[in-house]
N, CA, C and O atoms as a GROMACS GRO file, in nm:
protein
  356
    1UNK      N    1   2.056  -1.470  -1.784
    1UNK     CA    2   2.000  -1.392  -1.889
    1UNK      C    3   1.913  -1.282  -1.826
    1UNK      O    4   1.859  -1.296  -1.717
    2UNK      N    5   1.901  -1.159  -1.910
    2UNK     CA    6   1.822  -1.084  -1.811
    2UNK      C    7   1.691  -1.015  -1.943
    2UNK      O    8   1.712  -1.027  -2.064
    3UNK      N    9   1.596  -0.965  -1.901
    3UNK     CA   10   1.442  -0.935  -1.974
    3UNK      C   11   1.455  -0.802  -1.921
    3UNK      O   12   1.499  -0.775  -1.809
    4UNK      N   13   1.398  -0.684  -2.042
    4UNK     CA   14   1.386  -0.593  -2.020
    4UNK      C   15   1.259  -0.625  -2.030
    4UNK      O   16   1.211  -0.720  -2.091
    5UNK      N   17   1.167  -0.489  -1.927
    5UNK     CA   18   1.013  -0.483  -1.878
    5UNK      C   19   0.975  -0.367  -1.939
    5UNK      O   20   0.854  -0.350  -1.928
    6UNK      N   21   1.042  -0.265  -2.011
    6UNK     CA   22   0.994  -0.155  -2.020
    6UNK      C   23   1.094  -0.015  -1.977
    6UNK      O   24   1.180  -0.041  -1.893
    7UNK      N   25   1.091   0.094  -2.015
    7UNK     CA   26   1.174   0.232  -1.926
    7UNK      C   27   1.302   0.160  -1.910
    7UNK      O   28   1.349   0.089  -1.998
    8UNK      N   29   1.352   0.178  -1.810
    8UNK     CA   30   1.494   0.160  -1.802
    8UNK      C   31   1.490   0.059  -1.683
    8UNK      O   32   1.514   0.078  -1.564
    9UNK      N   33   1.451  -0.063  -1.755
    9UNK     CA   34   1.410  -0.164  -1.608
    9UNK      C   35   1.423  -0.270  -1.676
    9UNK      O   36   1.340  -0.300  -1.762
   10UNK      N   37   1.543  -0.357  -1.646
   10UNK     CA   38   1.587  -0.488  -1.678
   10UNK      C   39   1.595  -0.598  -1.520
   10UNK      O   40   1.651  -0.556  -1.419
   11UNK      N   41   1.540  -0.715  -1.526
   11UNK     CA   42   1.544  -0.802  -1.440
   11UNK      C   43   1.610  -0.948  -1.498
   11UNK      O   44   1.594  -1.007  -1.605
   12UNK      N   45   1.675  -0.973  -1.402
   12UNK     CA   46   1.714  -1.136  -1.383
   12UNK      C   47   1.590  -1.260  -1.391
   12UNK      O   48   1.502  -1.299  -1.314
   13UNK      N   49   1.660  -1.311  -1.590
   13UNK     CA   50   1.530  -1.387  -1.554
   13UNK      C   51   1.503  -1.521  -1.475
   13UNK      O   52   1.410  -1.601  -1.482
   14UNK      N   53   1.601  -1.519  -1.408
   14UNK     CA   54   1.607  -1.667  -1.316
   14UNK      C   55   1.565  -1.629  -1.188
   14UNK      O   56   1.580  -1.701  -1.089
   15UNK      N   57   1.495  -1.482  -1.185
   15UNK     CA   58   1.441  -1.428  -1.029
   15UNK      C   59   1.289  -1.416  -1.042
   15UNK      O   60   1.211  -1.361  -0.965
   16UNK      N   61   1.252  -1.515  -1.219
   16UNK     CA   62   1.119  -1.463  -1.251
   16UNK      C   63   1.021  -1.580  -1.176
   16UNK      O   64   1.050  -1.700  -1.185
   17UNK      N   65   0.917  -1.538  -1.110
   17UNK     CA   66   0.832  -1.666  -1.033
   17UNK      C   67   0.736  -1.674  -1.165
   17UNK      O   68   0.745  -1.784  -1.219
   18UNK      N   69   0.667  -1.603  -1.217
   18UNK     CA   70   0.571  -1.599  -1.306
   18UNK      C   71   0.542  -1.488  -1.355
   18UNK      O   72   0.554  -1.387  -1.285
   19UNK      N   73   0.485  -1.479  -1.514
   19UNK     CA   74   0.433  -1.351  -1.541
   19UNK      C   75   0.254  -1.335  -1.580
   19UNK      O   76   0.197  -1.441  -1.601
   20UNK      N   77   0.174  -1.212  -1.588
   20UNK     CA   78   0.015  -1.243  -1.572
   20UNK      C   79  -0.006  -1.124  -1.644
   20UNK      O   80   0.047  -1.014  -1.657
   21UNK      N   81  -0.134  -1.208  -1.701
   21UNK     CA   82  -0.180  -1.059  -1.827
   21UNK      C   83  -0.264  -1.001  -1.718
   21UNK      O   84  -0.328  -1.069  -1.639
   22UNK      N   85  -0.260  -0.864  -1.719
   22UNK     CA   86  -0.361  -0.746  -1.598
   22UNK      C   87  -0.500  -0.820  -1.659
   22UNK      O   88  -0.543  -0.916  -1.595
   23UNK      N   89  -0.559  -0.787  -1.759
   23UNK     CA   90  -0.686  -0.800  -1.813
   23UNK      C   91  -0.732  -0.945  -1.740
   23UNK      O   92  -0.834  -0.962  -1.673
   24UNK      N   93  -0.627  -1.047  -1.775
   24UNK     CA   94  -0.708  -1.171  -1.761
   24UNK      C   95  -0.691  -1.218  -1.653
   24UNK      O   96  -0.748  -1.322  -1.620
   25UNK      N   97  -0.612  -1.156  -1.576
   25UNK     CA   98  -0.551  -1.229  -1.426
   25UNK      C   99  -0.667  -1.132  -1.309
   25UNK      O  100  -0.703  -1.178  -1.201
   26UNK      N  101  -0.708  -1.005  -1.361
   26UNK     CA  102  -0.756  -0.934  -1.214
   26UNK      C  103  -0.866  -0.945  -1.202
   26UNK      O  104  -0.934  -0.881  -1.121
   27UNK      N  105  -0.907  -1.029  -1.280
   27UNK     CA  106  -1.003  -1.110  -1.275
   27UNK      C  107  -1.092  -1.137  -1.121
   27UNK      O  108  -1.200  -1.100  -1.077
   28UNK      N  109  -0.955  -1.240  -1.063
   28UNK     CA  110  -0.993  -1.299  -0.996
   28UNK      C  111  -0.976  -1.232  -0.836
   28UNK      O  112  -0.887  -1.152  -0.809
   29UNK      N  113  -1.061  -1.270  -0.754
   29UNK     CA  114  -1.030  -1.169  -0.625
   29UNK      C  115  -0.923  -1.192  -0.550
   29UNK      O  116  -0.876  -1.110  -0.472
   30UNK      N  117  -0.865  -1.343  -0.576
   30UNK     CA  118  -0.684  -1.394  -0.497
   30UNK      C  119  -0.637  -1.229  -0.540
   30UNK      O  120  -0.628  -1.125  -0.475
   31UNK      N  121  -0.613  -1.267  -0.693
   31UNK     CA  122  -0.502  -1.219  -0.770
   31UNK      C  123  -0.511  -1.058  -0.724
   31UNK      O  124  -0.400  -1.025  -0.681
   32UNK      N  125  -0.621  -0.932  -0.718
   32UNK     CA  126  -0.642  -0.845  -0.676
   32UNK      C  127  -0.592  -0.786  -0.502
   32UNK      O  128  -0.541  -0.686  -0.452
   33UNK      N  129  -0.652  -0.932  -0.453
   33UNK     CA  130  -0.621  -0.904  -0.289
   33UNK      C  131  -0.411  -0.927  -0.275
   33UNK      O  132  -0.334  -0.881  -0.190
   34UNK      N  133  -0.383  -1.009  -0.388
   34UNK     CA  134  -0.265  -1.059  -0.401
   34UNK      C  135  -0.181  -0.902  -0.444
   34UNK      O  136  -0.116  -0.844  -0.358
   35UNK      N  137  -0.190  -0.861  -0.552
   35UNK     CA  138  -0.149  -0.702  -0.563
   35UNK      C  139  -0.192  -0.613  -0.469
   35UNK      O  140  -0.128  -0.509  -0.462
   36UNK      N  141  -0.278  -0.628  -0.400
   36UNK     CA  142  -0.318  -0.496  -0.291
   36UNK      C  143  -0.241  -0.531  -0.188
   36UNK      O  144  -0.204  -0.426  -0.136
   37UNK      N  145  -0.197  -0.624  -0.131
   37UNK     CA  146  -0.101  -0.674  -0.056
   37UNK      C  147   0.056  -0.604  -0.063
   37UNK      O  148   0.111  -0.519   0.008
   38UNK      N  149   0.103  -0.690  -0.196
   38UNK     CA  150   0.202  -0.627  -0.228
   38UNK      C  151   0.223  -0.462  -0.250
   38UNK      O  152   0.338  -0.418  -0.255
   39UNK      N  153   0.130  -0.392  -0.259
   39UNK     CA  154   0.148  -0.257  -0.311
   39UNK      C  155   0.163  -0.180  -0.122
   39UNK      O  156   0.256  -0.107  -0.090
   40UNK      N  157   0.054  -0.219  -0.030
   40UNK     CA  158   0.104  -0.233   0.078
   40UNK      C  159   0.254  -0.221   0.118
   40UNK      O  160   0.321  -0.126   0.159
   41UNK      N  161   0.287  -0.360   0.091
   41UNK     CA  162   0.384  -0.380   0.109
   41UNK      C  163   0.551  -0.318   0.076
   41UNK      O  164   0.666  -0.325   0.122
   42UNK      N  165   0.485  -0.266  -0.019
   42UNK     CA  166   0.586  -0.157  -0.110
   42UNK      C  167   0.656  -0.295  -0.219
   42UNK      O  168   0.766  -0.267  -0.266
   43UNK      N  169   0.631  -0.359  -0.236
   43UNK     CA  170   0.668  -0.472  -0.331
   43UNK      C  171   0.671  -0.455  -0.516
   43UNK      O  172   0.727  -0.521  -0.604
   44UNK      N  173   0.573  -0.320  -0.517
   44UNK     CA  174   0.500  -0.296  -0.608
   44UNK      C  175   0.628  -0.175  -0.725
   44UNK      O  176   0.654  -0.060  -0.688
   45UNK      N  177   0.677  -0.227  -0.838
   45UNK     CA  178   0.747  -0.124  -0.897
   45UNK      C  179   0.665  -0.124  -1.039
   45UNK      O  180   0.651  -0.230  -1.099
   46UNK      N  181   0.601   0.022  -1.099
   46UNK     CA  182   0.571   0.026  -1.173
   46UNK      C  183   0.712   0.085  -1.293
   46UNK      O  184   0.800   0.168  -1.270
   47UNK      N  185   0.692   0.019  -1.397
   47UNK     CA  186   0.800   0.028  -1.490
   47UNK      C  187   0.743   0.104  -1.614
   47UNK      O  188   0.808   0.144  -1.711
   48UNK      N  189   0.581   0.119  -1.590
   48UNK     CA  190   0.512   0.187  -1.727
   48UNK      C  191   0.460   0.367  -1.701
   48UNK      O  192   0.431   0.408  -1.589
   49UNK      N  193   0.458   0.439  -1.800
   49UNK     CA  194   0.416   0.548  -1.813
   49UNK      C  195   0.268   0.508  -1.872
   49UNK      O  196   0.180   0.593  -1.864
   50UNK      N  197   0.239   0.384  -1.930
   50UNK     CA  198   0.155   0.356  -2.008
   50UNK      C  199   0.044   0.298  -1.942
   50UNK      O  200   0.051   0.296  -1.819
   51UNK      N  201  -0.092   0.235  -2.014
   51UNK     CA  202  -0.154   0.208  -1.939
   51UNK      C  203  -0.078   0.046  -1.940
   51UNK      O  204  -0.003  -0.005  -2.022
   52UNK      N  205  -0.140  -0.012  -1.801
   52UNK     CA  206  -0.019  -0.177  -1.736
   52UNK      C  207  -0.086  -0.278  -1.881
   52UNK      O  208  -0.192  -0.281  -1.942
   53UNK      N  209   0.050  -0.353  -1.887
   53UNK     CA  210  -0.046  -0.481  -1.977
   53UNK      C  211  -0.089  -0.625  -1.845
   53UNK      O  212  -0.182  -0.693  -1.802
   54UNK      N  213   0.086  -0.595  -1.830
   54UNK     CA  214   0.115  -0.712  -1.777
   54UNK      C  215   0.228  -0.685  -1.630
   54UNK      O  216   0.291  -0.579  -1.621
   55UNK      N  217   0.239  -0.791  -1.530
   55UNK     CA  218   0.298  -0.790  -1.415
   55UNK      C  219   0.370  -0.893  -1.389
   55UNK      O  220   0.315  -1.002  -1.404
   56UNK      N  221   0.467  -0.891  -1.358
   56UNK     CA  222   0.596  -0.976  -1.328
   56UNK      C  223   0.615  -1.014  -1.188
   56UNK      O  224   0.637  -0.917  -1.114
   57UNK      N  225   0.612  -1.140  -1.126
   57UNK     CA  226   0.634  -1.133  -0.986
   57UNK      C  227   0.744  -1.188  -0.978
   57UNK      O  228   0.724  -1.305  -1.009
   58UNK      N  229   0.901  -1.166  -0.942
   58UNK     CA  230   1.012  -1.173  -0.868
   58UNK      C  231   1.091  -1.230  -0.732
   58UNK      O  232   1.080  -1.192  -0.616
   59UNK      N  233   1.150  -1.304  -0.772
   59UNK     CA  234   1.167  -1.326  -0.590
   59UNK      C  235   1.324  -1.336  -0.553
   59UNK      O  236   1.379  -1.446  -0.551
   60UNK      N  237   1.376  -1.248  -0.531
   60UNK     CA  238   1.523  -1.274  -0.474
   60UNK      C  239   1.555  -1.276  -0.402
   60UNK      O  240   1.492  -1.195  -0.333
   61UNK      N  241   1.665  -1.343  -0.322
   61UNK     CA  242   1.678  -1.336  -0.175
   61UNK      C  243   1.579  -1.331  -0.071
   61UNK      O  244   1.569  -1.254   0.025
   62UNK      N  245   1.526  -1.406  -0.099
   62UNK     CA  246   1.325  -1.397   0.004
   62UNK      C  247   1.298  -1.312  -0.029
   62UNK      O  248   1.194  -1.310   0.037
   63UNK      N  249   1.294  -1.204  -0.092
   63UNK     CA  250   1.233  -1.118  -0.140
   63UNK      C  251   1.136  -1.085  -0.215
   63UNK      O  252   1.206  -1.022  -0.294
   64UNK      N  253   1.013  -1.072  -0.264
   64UNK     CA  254   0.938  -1.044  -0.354
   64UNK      C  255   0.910  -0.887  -0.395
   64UNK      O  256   0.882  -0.782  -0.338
   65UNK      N  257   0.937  -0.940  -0.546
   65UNK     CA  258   0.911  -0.776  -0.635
   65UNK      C  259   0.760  -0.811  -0.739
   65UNK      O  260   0.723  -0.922  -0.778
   66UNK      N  261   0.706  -0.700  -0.760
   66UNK     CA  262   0.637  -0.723  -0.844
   66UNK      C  263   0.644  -0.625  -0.988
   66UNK      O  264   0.707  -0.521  -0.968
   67UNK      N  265   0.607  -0.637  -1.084
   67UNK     CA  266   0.695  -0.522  -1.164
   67UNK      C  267   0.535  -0.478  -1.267
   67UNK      O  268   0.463  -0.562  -1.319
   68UNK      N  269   0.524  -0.400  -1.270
   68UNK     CA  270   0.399  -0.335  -1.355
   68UNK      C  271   0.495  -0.337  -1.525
   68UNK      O  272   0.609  -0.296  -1.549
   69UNK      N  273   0.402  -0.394  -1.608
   69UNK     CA  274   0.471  -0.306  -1.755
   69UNK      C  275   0.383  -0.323  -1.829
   69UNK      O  276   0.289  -0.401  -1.814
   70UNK      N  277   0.407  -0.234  -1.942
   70UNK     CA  278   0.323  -0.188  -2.018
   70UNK      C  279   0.280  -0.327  -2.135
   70UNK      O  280   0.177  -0.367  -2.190
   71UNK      N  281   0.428  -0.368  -2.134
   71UNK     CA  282   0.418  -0.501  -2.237
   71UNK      C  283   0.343  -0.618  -2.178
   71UNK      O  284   0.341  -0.668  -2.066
   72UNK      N  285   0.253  -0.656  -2.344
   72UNK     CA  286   0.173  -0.777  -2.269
   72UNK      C  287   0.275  -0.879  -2.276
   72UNK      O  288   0.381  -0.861  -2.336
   73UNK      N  289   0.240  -1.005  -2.206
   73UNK     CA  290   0.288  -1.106  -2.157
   73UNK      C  291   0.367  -1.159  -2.242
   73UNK      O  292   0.478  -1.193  -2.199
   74UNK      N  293   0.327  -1.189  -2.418
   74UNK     CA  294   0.334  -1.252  -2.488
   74UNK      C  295   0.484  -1.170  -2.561
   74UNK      O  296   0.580  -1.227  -2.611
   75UNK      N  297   0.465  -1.050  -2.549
   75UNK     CA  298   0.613  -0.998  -2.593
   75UNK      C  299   0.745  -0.994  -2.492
   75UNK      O  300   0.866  -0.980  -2.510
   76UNK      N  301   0.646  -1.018  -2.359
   76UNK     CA  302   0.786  -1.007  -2.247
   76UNK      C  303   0.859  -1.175  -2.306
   76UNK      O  304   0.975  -1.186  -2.347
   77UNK      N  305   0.759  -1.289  -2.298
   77UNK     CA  306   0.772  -1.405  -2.370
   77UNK      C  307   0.901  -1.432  -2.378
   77UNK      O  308   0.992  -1.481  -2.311
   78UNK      N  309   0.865  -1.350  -2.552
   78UNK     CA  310   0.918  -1.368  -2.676
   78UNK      C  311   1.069  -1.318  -2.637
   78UNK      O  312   1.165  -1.392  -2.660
   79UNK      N  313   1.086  -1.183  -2.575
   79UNK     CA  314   1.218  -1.151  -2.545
   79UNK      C  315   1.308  -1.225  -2.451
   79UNK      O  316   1.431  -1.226  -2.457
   80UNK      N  317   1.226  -1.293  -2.355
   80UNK     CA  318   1.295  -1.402  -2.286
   80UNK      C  319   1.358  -1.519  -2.346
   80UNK      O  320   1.472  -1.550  -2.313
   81UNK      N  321   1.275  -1.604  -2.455
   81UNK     CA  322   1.352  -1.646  -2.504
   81UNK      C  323   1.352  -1.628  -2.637
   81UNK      O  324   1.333  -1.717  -2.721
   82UNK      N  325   1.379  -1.485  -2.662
   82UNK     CA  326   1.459  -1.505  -2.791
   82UNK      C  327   1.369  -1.536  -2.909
   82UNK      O  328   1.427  -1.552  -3.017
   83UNK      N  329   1.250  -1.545  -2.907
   83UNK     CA  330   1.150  -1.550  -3.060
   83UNK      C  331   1.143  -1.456  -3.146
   83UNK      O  332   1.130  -1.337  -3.114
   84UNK      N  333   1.153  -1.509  -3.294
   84UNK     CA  334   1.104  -1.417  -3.384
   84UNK      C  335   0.975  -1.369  -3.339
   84UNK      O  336   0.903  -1.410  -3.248
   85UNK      N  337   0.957  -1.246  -3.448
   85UNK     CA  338   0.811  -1.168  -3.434
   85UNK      C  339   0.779  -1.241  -3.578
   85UNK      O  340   0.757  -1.169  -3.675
   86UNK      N  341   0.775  -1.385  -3.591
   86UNK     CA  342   0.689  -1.432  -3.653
   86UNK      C  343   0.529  -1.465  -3.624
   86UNK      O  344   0.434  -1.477  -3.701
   87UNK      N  345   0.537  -1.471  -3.534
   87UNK     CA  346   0.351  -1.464  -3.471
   87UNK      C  347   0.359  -1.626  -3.401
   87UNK      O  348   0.262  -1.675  -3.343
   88UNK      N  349   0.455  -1.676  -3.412
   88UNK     CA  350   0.466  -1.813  -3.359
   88UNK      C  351   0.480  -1.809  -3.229
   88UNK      O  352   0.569  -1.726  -3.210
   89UNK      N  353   0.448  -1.845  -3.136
   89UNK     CA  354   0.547  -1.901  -2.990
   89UNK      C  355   0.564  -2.042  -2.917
   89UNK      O  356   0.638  -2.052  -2.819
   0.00000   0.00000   0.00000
């Protein structure tokens, strides 16, 4: 199955390690030193024109991606699997 992130950027969601709300995740200084790393690294694909909600970390083939998007967490969610926009999840 694959999740669109935003722009013209669809990923494999069986390549998904986890997803993190910006607000509540950069919180912490891992999670910060953890993106400054990756952006280093060139790991870093932003998918938003917007301001970020949320970040996707990826891993294929040993590989790690990280994906910037505008959508918060809770709608990338919902499109993964498939929820109404009843307000339920």
């Amino acid at each position: 199955m694959y999740l669109h992130l935003g722009q013209d950027t669809v990923i494999r969601t069986e390549h998904i390690v986890a997803m993190f709300d910006i607000d509540a995740s950069t919180v912490s200084k891992k999670t910060r030193e953890f993106l400054a790393d990756a952006q280093k690294n060139g790991e870093v694909i932003n998918v938003s024109y917007e301001l970020p909600r949320s970040f996707v970390v990826c891993s294929e083939n040993g590989k790690n991606r990280v994906y910037i998007s505008q959508l918060s967490t809770k709608t990338l969610y919902r499109r993964q699997y498939n929820f109404s926009d009843t307000g339920e999840v």
